[in-house]
ROLUM-867002 format. One record per residue (C-alpha): x, y, z; residue in three letters. Coordinates in Angstrom, 1 decimal. Each point is the difference from the previous one (the first is absolute). Example, Ala and Ser with C-alpha at 12.3 -4.5 7.8 and 13.67 -1.06 7.14 Angstrom:
BEGIN
@c1=12.3, c2=-4.5, c3=7.8, aa=ala
@c1=1.4, c2=3.4, c3=-0.7, aa=ser
This chain:
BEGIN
@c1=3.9, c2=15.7, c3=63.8, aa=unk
@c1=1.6, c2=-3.6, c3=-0.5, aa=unk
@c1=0.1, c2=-1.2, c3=-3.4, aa=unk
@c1=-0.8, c2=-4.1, c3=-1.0, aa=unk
@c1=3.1, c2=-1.7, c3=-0.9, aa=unk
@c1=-1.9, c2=-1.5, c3=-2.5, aa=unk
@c1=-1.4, c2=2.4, c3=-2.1, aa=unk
@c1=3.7, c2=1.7, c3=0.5, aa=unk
@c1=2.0, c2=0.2, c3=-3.1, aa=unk
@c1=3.1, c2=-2.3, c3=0.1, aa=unk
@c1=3.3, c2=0.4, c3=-0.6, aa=unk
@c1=0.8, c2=-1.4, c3=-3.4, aa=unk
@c1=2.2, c2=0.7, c3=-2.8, aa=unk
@c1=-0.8, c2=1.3, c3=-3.1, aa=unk
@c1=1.4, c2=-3.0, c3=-1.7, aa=unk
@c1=-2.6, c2=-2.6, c3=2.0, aa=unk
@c1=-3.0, c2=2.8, c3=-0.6, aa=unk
@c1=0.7, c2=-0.4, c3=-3.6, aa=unk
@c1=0.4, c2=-3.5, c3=-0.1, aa=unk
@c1=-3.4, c2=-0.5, c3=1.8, aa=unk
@c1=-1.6, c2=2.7, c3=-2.3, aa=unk
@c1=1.1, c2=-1.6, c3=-3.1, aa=unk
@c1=-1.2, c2=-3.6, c3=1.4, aa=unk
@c1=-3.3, c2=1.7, c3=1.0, aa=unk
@c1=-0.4, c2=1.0, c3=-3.6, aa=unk
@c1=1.1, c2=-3.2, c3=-1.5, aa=unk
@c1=-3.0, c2=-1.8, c3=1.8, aa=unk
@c1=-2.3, c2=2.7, c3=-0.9, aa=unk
@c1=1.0, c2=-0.2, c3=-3.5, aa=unk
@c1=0.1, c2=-4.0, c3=-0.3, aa=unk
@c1=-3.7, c2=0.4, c3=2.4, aa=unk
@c1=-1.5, c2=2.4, c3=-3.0, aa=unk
@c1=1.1, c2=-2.3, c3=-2.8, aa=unk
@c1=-1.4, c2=-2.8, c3=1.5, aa=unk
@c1=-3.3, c2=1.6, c3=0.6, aa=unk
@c1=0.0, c2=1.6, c3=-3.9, aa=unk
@c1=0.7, c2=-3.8, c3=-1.2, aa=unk
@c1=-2.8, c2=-1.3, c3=2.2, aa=unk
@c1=-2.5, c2=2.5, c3=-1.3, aa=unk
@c1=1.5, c2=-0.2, c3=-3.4, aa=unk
@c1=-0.6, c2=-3.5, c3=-0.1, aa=unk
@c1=-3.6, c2=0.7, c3=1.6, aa=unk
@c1=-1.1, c2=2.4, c3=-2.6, aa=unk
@c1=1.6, c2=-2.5, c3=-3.1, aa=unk
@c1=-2.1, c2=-2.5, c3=1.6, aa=unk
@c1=-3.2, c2=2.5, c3=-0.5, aa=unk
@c1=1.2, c2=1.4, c3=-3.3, aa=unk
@c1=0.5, c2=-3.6, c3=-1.9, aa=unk
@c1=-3.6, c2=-1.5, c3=1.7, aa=unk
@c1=-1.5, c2=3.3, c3=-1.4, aa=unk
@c1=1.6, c2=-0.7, c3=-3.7, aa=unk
@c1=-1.3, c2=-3.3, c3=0.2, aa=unk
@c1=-3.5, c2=1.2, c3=0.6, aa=unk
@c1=-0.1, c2=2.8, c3=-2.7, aa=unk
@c1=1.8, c2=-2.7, c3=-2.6, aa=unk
@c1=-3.0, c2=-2.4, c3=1.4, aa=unk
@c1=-2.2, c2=3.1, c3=-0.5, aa=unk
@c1=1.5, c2=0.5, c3=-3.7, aa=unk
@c1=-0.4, c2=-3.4, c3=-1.2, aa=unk
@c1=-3.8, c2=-0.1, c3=1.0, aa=unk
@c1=-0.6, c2=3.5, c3=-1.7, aa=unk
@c1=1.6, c2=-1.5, c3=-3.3, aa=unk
@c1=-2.4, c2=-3.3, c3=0.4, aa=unk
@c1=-3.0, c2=2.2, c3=0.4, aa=unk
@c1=1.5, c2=2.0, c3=-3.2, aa=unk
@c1=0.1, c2=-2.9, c3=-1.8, aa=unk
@c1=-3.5, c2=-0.9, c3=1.1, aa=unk
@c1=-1.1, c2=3.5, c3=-0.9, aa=unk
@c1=1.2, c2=-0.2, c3=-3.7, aa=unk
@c1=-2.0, c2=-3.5, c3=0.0, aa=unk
@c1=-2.8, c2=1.8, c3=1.1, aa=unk
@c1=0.5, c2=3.2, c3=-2.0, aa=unk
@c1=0.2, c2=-2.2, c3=-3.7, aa=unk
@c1=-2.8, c2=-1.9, c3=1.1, aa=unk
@c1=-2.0, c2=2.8, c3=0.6, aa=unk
@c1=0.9, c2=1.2, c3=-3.1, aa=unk
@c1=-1.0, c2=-3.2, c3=-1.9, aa=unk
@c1=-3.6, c2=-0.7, c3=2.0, aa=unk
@c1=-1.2, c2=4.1, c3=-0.5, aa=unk
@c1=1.6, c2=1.0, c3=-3.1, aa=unk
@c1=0.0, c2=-3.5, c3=-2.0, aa=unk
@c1=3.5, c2=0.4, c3=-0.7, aa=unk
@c1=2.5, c2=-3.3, c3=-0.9, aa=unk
@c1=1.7, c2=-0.8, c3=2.7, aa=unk
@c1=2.9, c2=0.6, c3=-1.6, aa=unk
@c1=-0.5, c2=3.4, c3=-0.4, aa=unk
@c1=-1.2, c2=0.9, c3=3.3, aa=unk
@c1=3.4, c2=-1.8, c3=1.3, aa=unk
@c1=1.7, c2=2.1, c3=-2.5, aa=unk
@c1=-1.5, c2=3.3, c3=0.8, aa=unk
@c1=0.7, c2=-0.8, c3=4.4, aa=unk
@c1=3.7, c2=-0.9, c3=-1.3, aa=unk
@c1=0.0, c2=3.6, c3=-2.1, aa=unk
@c1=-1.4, c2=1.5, c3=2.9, aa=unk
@c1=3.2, c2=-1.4, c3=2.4, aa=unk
@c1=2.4, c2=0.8, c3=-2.5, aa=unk
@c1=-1.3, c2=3.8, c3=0.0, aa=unk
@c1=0.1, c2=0.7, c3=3.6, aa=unk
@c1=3.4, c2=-1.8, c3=-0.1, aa=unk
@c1=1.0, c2=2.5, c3=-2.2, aa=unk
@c1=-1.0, c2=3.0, c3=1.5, aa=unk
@c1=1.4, c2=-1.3, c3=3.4, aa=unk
@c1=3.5, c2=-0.9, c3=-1.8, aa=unk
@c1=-0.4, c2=3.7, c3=-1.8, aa=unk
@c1=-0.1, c2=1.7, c3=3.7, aa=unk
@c1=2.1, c2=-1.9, c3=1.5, aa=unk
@c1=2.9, c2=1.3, c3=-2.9, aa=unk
@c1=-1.2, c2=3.8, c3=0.4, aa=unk
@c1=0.4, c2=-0.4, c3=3.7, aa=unk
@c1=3.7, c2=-1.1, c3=-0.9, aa=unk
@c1=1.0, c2=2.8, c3=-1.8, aa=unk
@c1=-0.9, c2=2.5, c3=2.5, aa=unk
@c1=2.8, c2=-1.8, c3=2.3, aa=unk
@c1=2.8, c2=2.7, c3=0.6, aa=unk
@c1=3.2, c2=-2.1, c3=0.7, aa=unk
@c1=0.7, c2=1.7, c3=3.6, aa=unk
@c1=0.8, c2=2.7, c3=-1.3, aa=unk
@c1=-0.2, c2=2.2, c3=2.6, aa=unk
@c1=1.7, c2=-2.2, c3=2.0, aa=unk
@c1=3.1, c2=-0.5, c3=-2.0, aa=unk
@c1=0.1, c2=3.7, c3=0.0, aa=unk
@c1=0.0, c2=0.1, c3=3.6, aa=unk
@c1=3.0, c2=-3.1, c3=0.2, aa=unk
@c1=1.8, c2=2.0, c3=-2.4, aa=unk
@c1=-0.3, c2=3.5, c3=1.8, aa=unk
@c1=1.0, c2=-2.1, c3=2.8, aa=unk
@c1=3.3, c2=-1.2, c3=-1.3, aa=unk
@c1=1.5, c2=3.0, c3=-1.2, aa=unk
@c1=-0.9, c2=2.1, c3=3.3, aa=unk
@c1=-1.8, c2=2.3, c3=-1.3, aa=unk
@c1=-2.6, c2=1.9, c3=1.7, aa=unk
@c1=-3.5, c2=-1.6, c3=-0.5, aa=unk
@c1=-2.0, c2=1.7, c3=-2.8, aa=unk
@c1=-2.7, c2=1.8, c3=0.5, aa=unk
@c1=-3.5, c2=-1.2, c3=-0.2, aa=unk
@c1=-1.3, c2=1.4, c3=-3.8, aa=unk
@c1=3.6, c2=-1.5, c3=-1.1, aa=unk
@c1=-0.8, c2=-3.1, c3=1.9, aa=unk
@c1=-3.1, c2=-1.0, c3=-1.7, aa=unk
@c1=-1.0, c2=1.9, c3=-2.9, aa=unk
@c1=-3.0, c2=-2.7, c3=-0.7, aa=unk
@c1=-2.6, c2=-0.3, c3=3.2, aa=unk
@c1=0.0, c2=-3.5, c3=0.8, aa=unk
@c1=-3.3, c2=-1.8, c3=0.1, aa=unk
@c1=-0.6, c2=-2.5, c3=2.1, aa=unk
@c1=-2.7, c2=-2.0, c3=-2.2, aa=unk
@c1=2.8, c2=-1.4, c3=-2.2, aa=unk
């Protein structure tokens, strides 16, 4: 059985293998980065059109907001025979309360943030080469998810 000379391994030294080796892997690795910027730049392209429409979005919902509260203290005068003032006044007291109540959340949803705790824990166990904890010592609150 005769072998091809080209598919034939050929003599070189280690020092030339690992020469080509290491410039194969410097093209590969200069190739990937290319490609990440390219697509990087692709999907920054997408991501700021997309802000730009939902900004767009935003400032029409606020108009029609705006409109709304026109519409709402209008209503109120025409049906109920309220001064306008006061039906302007009660759409404005309206705002402020759901404003209120939004800014009231938003506060109890901060204090339930734990500080990575668990994960200065874990750094810490890291550091001083101790064995990892176990799993009821690890987390003695459950963690949920929804905040």
């Amino acid at each position: 059985m005769t072998q091809n000379p080209a598919t034939e391994p050929q003599e070189e030294s280690l020092g030339a293998l690992v020469a080509a080796a290491s410039s194969h892997i410097s093209t590969l690795v200069r190739a990937e980065i290319e490609l990440a910027k390219a697509e990087l730049r692709f999907d920054a392209r997408r991501v700021g059109l997309a802000a730009g429409l939902f900004a767009a979005a935003a400032f029409i919902a606020h108009l029609c907001l705006i409109l709304a509260s026109f519409a709402i203290a209008y209503t109120l005068v025409g049906v109920f025979d309220w001064a306008e003032g006061w039906a302007f006044a009660v759409v404005t007291l309206f705002y402020l309360v759901v404003a209120g109540l939004l800014v009231f959340v938003g506060i109890r949803r901060l204090k339930g943030l734990t500080g990575m705790k668990r994960t200065l824990r874990s750094l810490k166990t890291i550091k001083s080469g101790e064995s990892e904890p176990s799993r009821a010592e690890a987390s003695p609150e459950p963690a949920r998810p929804d905040q």
